[in-house]
C-alpha positions as CSV (number, residue, x, y, z in Angstrom):
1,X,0.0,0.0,0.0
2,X,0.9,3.6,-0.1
3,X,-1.6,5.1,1.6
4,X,-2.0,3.4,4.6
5,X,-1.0,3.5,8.2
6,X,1.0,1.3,8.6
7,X,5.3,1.3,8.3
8,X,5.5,0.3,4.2
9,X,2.8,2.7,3.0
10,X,5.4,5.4,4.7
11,X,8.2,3.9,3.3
12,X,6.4,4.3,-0.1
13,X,5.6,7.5,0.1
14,X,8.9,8.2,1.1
15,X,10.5,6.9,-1.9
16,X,7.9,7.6,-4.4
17,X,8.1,11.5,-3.2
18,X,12.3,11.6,-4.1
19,X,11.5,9.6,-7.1
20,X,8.9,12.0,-8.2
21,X,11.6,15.0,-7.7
22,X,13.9,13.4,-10.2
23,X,11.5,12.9,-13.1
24,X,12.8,14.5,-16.2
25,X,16.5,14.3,-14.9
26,X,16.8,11.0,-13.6
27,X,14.0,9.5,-14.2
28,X,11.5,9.4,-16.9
29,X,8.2,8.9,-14.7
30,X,7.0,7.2,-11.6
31,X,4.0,4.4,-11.7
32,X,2.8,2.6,-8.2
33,X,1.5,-0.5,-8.4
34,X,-0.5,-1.3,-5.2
35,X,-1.9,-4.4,-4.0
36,X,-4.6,-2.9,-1.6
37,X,-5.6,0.3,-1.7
38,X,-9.0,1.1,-1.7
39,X,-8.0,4.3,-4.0
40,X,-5.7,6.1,-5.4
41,X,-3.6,7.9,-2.4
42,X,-3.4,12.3,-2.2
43,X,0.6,11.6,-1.3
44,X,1.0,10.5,-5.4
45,X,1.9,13.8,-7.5
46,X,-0.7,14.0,-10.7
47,X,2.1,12.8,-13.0
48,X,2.0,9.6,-11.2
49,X,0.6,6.5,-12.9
50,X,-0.9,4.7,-10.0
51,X,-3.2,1.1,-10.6
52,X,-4.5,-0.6,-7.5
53,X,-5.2,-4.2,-7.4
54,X,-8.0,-3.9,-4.4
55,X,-6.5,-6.9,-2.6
56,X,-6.2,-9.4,-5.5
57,X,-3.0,-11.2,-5.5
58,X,-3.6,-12.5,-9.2
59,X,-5.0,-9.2,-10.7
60,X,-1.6,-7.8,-9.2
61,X,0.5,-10.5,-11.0
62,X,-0.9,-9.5,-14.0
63,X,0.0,-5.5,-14.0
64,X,3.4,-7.2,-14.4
65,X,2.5,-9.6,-17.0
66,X,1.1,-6.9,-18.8
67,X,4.3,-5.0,-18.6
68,X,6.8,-7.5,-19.7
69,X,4.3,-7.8,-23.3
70,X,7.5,-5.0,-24.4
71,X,11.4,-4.7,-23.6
72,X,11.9,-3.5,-20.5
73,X,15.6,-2.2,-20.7
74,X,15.4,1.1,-18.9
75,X,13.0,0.3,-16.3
76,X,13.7,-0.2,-12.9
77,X,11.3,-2.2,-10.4
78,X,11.3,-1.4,-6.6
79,X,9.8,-4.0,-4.7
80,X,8.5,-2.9,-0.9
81,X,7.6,-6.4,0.1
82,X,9.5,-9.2,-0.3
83,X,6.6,-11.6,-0.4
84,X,5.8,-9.4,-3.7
85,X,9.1,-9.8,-5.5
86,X,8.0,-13.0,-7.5
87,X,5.6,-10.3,-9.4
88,X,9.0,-8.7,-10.8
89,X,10.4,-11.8,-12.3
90,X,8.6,-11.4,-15.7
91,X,10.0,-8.0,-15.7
92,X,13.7,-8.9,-15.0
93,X,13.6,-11.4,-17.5
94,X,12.7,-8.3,-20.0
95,X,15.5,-6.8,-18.9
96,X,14.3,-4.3,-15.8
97,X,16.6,-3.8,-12.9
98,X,15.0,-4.7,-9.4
99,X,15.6,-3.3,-6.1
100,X,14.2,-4.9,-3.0
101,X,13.8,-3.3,0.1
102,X,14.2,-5.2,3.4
103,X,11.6,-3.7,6.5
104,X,11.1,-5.8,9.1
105,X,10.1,-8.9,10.0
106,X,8.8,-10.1,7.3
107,X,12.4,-10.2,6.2
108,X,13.5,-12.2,8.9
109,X,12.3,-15.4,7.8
110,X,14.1,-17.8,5.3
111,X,12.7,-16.7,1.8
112,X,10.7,-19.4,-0.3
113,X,11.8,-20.7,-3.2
114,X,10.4,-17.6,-5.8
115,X,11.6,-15.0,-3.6
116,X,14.8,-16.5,-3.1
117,X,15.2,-16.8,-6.4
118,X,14.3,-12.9,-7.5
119,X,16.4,-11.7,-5.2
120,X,19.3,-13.5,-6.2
121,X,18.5,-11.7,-10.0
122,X,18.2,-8.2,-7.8
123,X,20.4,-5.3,-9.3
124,X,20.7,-3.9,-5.4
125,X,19.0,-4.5,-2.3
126,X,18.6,-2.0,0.8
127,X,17.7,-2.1,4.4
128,X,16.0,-0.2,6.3
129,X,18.3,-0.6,9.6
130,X,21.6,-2.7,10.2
131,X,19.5,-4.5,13.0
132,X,17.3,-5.5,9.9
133,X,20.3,-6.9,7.5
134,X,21.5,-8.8,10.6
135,X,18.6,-10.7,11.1
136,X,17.3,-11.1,7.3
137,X,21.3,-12.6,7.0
138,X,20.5,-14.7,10.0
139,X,17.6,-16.3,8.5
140,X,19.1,-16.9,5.3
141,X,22.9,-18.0,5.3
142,X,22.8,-19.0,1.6
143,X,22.4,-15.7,0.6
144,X,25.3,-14.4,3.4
145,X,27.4,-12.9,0.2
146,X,24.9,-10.3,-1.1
147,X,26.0,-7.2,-0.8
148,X,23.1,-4.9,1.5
149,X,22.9,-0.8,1.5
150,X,21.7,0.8,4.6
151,X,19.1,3.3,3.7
152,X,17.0,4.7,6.9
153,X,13.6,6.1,6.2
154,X,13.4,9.9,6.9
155,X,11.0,11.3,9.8
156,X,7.0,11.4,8.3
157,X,5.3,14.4,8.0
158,X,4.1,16.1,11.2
159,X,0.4,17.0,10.7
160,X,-1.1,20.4,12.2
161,X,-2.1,19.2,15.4
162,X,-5.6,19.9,17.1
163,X,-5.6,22.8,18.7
164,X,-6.6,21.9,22.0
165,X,-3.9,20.6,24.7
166,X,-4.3,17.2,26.4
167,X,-3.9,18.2,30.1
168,X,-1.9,16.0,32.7
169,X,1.4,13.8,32.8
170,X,1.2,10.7,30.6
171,X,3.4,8.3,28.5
172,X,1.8,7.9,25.6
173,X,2.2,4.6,23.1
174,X,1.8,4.4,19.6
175,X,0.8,1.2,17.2
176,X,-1.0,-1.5,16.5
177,X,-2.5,-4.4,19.4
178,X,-1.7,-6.9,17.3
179,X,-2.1,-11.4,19.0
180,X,0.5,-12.1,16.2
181,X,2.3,-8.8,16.8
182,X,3.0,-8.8,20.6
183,X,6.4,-8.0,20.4
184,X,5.4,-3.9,20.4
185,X,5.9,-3.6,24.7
186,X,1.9,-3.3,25.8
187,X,2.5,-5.8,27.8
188,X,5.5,-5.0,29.3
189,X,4.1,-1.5,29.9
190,X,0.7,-2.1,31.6
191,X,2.2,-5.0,33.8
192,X,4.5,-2.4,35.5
193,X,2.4,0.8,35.7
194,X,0.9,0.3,39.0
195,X,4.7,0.5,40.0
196,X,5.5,3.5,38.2
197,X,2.3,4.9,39.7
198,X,3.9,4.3,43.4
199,X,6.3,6.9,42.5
200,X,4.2,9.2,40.3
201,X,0.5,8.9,41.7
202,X,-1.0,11.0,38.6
203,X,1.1,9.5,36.1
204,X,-1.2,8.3,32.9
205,X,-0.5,5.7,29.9
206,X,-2.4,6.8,27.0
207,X,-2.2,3.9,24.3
208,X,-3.0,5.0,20.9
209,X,-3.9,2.3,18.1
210,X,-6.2,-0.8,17.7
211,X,-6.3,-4.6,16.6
212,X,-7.9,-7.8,17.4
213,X,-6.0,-7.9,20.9
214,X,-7.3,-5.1,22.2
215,X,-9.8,-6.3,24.8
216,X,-7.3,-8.9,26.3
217,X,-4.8,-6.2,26.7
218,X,-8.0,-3.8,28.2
219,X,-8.8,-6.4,30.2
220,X,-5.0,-6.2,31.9
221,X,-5.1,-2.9,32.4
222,X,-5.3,-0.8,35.9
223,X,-5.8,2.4,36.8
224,X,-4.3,5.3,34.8
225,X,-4.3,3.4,31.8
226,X,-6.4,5.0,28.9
227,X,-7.0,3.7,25.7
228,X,-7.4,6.2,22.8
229,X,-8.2,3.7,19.9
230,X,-7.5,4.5,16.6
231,X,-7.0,8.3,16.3
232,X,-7.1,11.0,13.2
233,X,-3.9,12.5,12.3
234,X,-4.8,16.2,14.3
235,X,-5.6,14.0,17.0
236,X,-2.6,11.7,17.0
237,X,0.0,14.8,16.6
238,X,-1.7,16.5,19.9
239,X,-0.9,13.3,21.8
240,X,2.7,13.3,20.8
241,X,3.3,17.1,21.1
242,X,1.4,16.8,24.9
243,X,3.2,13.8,25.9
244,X,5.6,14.0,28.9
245,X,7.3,11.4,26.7
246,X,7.1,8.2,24.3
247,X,7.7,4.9,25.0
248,X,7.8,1.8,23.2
249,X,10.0,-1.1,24.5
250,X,9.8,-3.1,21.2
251,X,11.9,-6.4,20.3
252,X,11.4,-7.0,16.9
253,X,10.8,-3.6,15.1
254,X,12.7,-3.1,11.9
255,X,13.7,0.5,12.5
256,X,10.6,2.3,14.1
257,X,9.1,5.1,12.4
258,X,6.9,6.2,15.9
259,X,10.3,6.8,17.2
260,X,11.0,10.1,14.5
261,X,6.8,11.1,15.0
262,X,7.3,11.2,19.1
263,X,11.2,13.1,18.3
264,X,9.9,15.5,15.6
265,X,7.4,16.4,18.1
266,X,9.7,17.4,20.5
267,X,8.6,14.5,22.7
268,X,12.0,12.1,24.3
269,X,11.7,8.4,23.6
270,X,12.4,5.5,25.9
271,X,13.0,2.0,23.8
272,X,14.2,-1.0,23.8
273,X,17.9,-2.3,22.6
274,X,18.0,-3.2,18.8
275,X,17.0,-1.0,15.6
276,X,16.1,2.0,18.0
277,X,19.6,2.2,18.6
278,X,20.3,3.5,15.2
279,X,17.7,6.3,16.0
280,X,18.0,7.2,19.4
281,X,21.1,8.2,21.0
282,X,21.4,7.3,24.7
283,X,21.5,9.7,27.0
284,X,21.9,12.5,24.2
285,X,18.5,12.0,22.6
286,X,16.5,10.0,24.7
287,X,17.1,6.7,26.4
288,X,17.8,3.1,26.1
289,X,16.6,0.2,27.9
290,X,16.7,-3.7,27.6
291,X,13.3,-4.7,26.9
292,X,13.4,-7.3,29.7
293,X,14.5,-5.3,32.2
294,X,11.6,-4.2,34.6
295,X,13.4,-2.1,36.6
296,X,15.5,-0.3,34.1
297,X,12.3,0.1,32.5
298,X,10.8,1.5,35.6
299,X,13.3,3.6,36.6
300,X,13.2,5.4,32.8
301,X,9.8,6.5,33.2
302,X,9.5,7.8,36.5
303,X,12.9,9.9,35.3
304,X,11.4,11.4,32.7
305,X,8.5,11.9,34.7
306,X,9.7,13.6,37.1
307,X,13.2,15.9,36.1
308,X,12.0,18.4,33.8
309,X,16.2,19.2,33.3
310,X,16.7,15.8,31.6
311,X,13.3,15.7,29.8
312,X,13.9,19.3,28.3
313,X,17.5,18.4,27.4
314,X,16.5,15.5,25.9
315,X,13.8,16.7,23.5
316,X,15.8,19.5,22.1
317,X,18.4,16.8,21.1
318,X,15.6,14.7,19.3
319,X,14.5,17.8,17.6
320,X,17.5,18.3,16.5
321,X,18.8,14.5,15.3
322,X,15.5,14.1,13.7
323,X,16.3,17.4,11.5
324,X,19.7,16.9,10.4
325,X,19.4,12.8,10.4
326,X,15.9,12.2,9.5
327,X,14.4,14.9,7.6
328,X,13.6,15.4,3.8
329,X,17.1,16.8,2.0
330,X,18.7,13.8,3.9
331,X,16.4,10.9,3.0
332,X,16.8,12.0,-0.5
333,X,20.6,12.2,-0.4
334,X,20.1,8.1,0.7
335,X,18.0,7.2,-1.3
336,X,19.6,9.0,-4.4
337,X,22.4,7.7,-3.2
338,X,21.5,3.9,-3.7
339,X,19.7,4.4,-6.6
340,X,23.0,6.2,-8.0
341,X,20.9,8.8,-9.2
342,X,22.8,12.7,-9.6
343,X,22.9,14.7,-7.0
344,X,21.6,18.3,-8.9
């Protein structure tokens, strides 16, 4: 997709939008080929071909069959999915170049037989974290001599946020309540409040996001835990610009996109050890924690809760890593950058 919610549909954006800059330089013009959107997303520029296949698996293999009817020398295929990349094969063997990108964990997993075999026909492949090659290399040793490019996303697009203020101290979580996806820290998070609430009797946990285990993790939950559901983007940017701070103590992201929303916003993040790492810097930018660690966990957000010094500090630095790390003019130095694409 590339206009949903979720991580890829950001990615896509991300990459379409730099593609789109180059057209008439670099590139002769941009087409999207989506498997589920519903329609045809505001983030593609007019000059954007864009064909949706509305959740059919064979009607998107065709688009591709389609394609390959004429040479296709000159055309390069970006794949955001692995589990897509068989759907570029007629393509290569007309002579297109193909790019995969590697996101998370659906890239942790030995590939099947068609996708092994695309991406060993792949012109380039790029990651979206280190953390990510590591464990996409773990999964498949055959493939341990492929060469992989780092290219982080950039920080998405802060939307005005509504204009009233969310009163109060809270720590505020972002994503999806997932029961094949319980790797995100809910958990973790409402299993310890009551403790953090020993030391900060007012403290709230605002979780932001839905999914089918939603009532289980609801049905967990104690005092001075608030669940927002799935929010509109006004909405969701009040919650991170009012946030005392962010936390997610995730195992298995693949870089963490929230991360860059909750920093942009001038709101310090607490994670876990692992692709945050390449995000946040310790004690510069927000903080660190291992994931299984209760009390370092603890002991993070009752900080942050309570010394306004750190906190402050803190979410200047994030401001400022997100701007000169993360922002627009350097996500399109990467990803010109792997595409080998001019600078000017």
């Amino acid at each position: 997709m590339m206009g949903g919610a979720d991580g890829i549909s950001e990615m896509t954006r991300q990459w379409v939008r730099v593609l789109e800059s180059r057209v008439g330089r670099d590139v002769g013009g941009v087409e999207v080929w989506s498997l589920d959107d519903e329609r045809r997303p505001d983030a593609a520029a007019p000059s954007t071909q864009f064909q949706s296949a509305h959740g059919s698996r064979i009607r998107f293999g065709t688009f591709a069959l389609r394609a390959a009817v004429s040479p296709a020398a000159g055309t390069l295929v970006v794949v955001m999915h692995l589990q897509l990349l068989p759907v570029a094969l007629p393509l290569v063997w007309r002579g297109a170049r193909l790019m995969t990108i590697l996101m998370g964990i659906e890239a942790w997993v030995p590939l099947r037989p068609l996708e092994r075999r695309a991406m060993q026909r792949a012109w380039k492949i790029a990651a979206i974290s280190t953390h990510t090659v590591g464990r996409f290399r773990a999964a498949n040793p055959a493939l341990d001599d492929m060469p992989i490019a780092v290219c982080r996303p950039g920080a998405p697009a802060l939307p005005v946020a509504a204009a009233a203020h969310i009163g109060g101290r809270y720590a505020l979580i972002v994503g999806r309540m997932n029961s094949r996806e319980r790797y995100k820290g809910h958990d973790m998070l409402i299993e310890v409040w009551p403790i953090v609430r020993r030391s900060v009797p007012d403290a709230r946990l605002v979780i932001a996001g839905d999914g089918d285990d939603v009532e289980r993790l609801r049905a967990k939950a104690a005092d001075g835990i608030e669940f927002a559901g799935r929010v509109d983007e006004p909405r969701l940017a009040a919650l991170y610009r009012d946030a005392t701070f962010f936390v997610m103590p995730s195992t298995d992201e693949g870089f963490g996109l929230v991360y860059l929303e909750a920093m942009r916003a001038s709101t310090p993040c607490i994670a876990a050890r692992g692709a945050a790492e390449e995000i946040i810097n310790d004690g510069r930018d927000g903080l660190i924690v291992d994931a299984h660690d209760r009390d370092a966990l603890v002991a993070a957000m009752v900080r942050l809760f309570v010394d306004t010094d750190t906190r402050a500090r803190l979410a200047k630095a994030a401001v400022e890593r997100v701007d000169g790390e993360f922002g627009q003019q350097a996500l399109g130095r990467r990803v010109r950058g792997v595409l080998e694409l001019g600078e000017n």
